[in-house]
C-alpha positions as CSV (number, residue, x, y, z in Angstrom):
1,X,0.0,0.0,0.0
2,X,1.7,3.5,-1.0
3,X,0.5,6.5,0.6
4,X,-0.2,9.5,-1.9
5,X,0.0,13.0,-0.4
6,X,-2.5,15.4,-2.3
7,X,-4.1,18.5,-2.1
8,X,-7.7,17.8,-1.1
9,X,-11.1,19.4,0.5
10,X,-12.7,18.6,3.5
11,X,-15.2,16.3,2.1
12,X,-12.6,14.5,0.2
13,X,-10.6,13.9,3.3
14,X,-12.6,11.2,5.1
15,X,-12.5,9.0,1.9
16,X,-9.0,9.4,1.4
17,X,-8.1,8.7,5.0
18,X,-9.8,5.7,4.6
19,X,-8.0,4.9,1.1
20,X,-4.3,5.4,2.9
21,X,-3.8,8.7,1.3
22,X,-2.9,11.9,3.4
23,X,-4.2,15.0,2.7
24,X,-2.2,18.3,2.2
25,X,-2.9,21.6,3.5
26,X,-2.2,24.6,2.8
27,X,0.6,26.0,4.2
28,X,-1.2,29.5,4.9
29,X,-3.6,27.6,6.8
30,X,-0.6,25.2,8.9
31,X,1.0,29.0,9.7
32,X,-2.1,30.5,10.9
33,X,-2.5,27.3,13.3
34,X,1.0,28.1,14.4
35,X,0.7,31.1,15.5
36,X,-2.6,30.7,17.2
37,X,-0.9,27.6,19.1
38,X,2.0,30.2,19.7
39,X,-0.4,32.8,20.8
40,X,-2.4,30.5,23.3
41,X,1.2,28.9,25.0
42,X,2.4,32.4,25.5
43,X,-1.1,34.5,27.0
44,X,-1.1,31.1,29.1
45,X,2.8,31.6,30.4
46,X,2.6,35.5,30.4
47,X,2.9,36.6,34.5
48,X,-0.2,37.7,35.6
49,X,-1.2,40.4,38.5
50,X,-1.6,38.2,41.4
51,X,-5.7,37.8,42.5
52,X,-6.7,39.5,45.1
53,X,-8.5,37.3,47.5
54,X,-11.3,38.3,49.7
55,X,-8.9,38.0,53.2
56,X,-6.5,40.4,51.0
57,X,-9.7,42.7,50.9
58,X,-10.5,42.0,54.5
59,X,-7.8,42.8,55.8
60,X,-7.2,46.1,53.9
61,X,-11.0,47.3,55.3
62,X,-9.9,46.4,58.8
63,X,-6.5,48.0,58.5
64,X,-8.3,51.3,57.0
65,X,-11.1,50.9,59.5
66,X,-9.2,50.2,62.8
67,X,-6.4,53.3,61.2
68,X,-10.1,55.7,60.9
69,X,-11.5,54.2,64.4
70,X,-7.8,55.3,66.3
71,X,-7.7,58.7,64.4
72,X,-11.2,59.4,65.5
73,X,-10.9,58.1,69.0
74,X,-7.8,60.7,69.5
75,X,-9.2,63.4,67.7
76,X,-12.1,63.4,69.3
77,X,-10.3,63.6,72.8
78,X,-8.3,66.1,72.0
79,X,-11.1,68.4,70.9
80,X,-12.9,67.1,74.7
81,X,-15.7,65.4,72.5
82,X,-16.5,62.6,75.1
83,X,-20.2,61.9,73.2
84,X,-18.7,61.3,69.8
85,X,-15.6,59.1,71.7
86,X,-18.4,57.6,73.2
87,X,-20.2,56.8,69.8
88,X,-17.1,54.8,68.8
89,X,-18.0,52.0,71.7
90,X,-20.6,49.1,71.2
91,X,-23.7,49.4,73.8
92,X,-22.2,47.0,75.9
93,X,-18.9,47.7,75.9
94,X,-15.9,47.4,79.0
95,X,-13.4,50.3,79.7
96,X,-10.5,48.7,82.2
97,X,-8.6,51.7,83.4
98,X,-6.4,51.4,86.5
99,X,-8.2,52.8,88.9
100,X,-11.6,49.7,88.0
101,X,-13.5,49.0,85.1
102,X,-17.0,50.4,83.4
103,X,-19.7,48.5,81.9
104,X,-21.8,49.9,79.0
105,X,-21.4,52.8,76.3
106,X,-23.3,55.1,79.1
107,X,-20.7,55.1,82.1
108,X,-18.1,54.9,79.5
109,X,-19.1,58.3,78.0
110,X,-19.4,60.0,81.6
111,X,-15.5,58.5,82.5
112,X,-14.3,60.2,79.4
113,X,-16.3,63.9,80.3
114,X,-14.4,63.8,84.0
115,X,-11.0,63.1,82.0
116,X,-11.4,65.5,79.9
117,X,-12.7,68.4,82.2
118,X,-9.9,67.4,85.2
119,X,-7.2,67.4,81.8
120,X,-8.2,71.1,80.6
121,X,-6.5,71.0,77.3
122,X,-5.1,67.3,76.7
123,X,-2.5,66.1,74.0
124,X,-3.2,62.8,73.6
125,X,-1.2,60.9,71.7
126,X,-1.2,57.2,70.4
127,X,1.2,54.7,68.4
128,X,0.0,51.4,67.3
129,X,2.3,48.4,67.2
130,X,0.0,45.8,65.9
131,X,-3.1,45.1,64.8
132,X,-5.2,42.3,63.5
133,X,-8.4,41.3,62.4
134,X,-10.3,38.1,61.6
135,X,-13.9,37.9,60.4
136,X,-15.8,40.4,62.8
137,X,-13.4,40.8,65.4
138,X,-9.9,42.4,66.0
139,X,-7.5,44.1,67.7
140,X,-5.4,47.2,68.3
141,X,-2.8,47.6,70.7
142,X,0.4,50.5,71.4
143,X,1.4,52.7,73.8
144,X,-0.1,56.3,74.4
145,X,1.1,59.0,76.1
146,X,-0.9,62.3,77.5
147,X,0.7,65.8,78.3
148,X,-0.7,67.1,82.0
149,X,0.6,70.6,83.4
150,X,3.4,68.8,85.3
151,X,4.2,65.5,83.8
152,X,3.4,63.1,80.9
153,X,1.6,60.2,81.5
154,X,2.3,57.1,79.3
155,X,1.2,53.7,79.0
156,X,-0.2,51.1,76.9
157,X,-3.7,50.3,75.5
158,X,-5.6,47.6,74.2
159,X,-9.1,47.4,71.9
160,X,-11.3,44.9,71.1
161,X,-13.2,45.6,68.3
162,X,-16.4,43.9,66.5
163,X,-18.4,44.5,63.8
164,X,-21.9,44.9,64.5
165,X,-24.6,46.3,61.9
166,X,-21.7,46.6,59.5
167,X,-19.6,49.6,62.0
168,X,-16.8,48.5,63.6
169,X,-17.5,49.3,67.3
170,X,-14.6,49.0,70.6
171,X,-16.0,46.3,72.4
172,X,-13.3,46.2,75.3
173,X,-10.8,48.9,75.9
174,X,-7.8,48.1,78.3
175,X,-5.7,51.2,78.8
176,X,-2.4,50.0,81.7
177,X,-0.5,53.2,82.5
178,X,2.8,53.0,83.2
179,X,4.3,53.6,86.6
180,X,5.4,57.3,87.2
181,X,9.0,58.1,87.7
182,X,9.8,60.5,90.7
């Protein structure tokens, strides 16, 4: 059996291929498949902007939210605001200072007022040093440090934060002053 190569259609190919005789293409239409197949291989091997997931995303909101939460909380001391400080906690949220702890957005807002009037002019000042979130919780923590007529107090802090209704809202507030030098 000898195999003939020839130029032949599509119809024409079947009964050839049965026969033993291979069809010839074109060579415009073998160039075009190669540089489709060349086109395919390299969009598949080009490097690509990574995806970003939806934890990427999370974590960008609660870095941007927790960032807007701190500025506020600060800013809103510093101007002696202790209703729109207050605002920033959940209903039922805990304020541990050292000298006891408060229970509920209520006694939270009337500790900040007496800070604030016994202050008279604060410069409150905060520096994270990590935060983290997860889902509908997370975390601040830092130091802070407060200007007072005669001395500057400093210490560390801690919030607990939640998302609830879609606001992120302090749940827990630890602030742990450090001792005073002489």
């Amino acid at each position: 059996m000898s195999l003939a190569v020839l130029s032949c259609s599509d119809t024409a190919f079947q009964s050839m291929r049965e026969e033993g005789k291979v069809c010839r293409t074109s060579g415009s239409t073998i160039a075009l498949l190669v540089i489709i197949l060349a086109a395919v291989l390299s969009w598949g091997q080009a490097p690509s902007k990574p995806a970003t997931t939806r934890r990427d995303a999370e974590k960008e909101d609660f870095a941007a939210a927790i960032n807007r939460l701190r500025d506020t909380w600060v800013k809103e001391f510093n101007a002696g605001h202790a209703d729109k400080i207050a605002d920033l906690y959940a209903e039922e949220a805990v304020l541990l200072r050292g000298n006891g702890s408060l229970h509920n957005r209520e006694s939270i807002q009337a500790e900040w007022q007496r800070s604030i009037t016994s202050v008279q002019g604060s410069n409150y000042r905060v520096k994270s040093l990590h935060s983290e979130g997860s889902g509908d919780l997370g975390y601040d923590t830092g130091i802070y440090n407060e200007d007072f007529p005669h001395h500057v107090a400093e210490g560390n802090y801690l919030l607990v934060v939640k998302r609830i209704n879609g606001e992120w809202r302090i749940v827990a507030h630890a602030a742990v002053p450090n001792p005073r030098m002489q």
